[in-house]
C-alpha positions, 0 to 999 in steps of 0.5 A: 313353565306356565305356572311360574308366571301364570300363577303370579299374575292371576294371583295378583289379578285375583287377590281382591275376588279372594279378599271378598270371599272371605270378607262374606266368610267363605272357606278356601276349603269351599272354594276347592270343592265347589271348583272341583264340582262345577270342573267335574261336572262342565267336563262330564255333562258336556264333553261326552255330548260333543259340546266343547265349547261350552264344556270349556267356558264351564271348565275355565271359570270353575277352574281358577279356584285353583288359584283362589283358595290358596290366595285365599288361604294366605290372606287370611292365615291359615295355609295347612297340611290339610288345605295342601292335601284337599287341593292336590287331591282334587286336582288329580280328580278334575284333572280325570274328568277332563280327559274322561270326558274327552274319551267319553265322547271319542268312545261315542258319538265322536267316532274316534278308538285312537283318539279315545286312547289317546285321551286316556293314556293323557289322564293316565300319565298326568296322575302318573307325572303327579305321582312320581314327584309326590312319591319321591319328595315323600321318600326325602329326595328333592325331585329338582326338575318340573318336566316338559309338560306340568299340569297347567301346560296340560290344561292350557293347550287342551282347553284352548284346542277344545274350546276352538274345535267347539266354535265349529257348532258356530259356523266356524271354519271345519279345519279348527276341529283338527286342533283338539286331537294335535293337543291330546297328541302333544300332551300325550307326547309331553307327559311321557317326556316329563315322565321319563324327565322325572323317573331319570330325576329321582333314580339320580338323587336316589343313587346320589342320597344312597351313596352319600349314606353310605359314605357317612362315618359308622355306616355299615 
C-alpha cells in the first residue's frame, strides 16, 4: 500500500541526489551495500543498547538507498537481474537486523520475554512473507495480492514507534514508550494476516494453473 505512492514520490524527490552520484561514478550496487552497512549497524549498535532514537535517525537515512539505487540503476541504463537479486537480498538482511535489534534489547536491558518474541516472530515472518511470493513467482504462478502489511508498512510503523519511544531519553512524555510495543503487535498481527493473504493466494493460482494443464488438448 505505502510503496505505490511512497516510492513515486521519494523517486521524484530523490532523482537529482541519484543523478550526482553517478555524475561522480558511483555504482548502485554501492549504494546497496553502503545502505545495507550503515541499516545494519544503526540497528545493532543502537537498538540493543536501548538508544531508539538515534538508532532510528541512523536507520532512516541509510534506509532511502533502497530508493536510490534502483533510481540510480534506471538512469543510467543498467537495471539487471544481479542489481534486482543484490537489493532483495539485502533487504531481507536489513530487515533482520531491524527486529534482531529490537529483540536484542528486549532480551536485555529492556526487560521484556514477550516483547522479545514478539520481535522475533516480526523478523520471522516478513522473510517468511517475502518468501512465499518470490517462491511462488519462481514456480510461474503470478501471486496477485500485496497483502496487509509489505515491507514498507513494516518499516514505517516500527520506525515511527521506535523513534517516538526514544524522545523519552529527551524528557518527553513516558506514555510515547507504549508506542514501540503496539507496533511490533501490529506488524506481527499484519504479517501473519498478509501470510495467510499470500498462502490462500498461491494455492488458488496453483489449483487454477493445474487445472487448466490439465484441460490442455493430449494432457494425460
Amino acid at each position: 500500500m505505502l510503496n505505490k505512492y511512497a516510492r513515486a514520490f521519494f523517486t521524484r524527490v530523490l532523482t537529482p541526489f541519484a543523478a550526482f552520484l553517478l555524475r561522480r561514478g558511483v555504482s548502485p550496487d554501492a549504494v546497496t551495500l553502503i545502505g545495507t552497512a550503515g541499516v545494519v549497524a544503526g540497528a545493532l549498535v543502537f537498538f540493543p543498547r536501548g538508544e531508539l532514537f538515534w538508532g532510528t535517525i541512523t536507520i532512516t537515512l541509510f534506509v532511502f538507498s533502497d530508493l536510490v539505487d534502483g533510481n540510480m540503476a534506471r538512469q543510467a541504463g543498467v537495471s539487471s537481474r544481479w542489481g534486482a537479486f543484490l537489493d532483495s537480498t539485502l533487504d531481507r538482511v536489513a530487515d533482520a537486523a531491524i527486529f534482531g535489534g529490537l529483540a536484542l534489547w528486549y532480551a536485555g536491558s529492556g526487560n521484556d520475554n514477550v516483547l522479545c518474541a514478539v520481535a522475533i516472530f516480526c523478523l520471522a515472518s516478513g522473510q517468511v512473507v517475502s518468501y512465499t511470493k518470490a517462491r511462488g513467482e519462481s514456480i510461474g504462478l503470478p501471486v496477485a495480492v500485496n497483502g496487509l502489511v509489505e515491507r514498507a508498512e513494516r518499516l514505517v510503523l516500527t520506525l515511527v514507534a521506535a523513534g517516538l519511544s526514544g524522545l523519552q531519553v529527551f524528557g518527553a512524555p513516558s506514555w510515547l514508550g507504549v508506542l514501540l510495543p503496539v507496533a511490533l503487535w501490529a506488524v506481527a498481527a499484519g504479517s501473519l494476516v498478509t501470510l495467510v493473504q499470500r498462502v490462500v493466494t498461491v494455492r488458488r493460482e496453483a489449483a487454477e494453473a493445474d487445472a487448466a494443464a490439465a484441460s490442455e488438448p493430449g494432457a494425460a
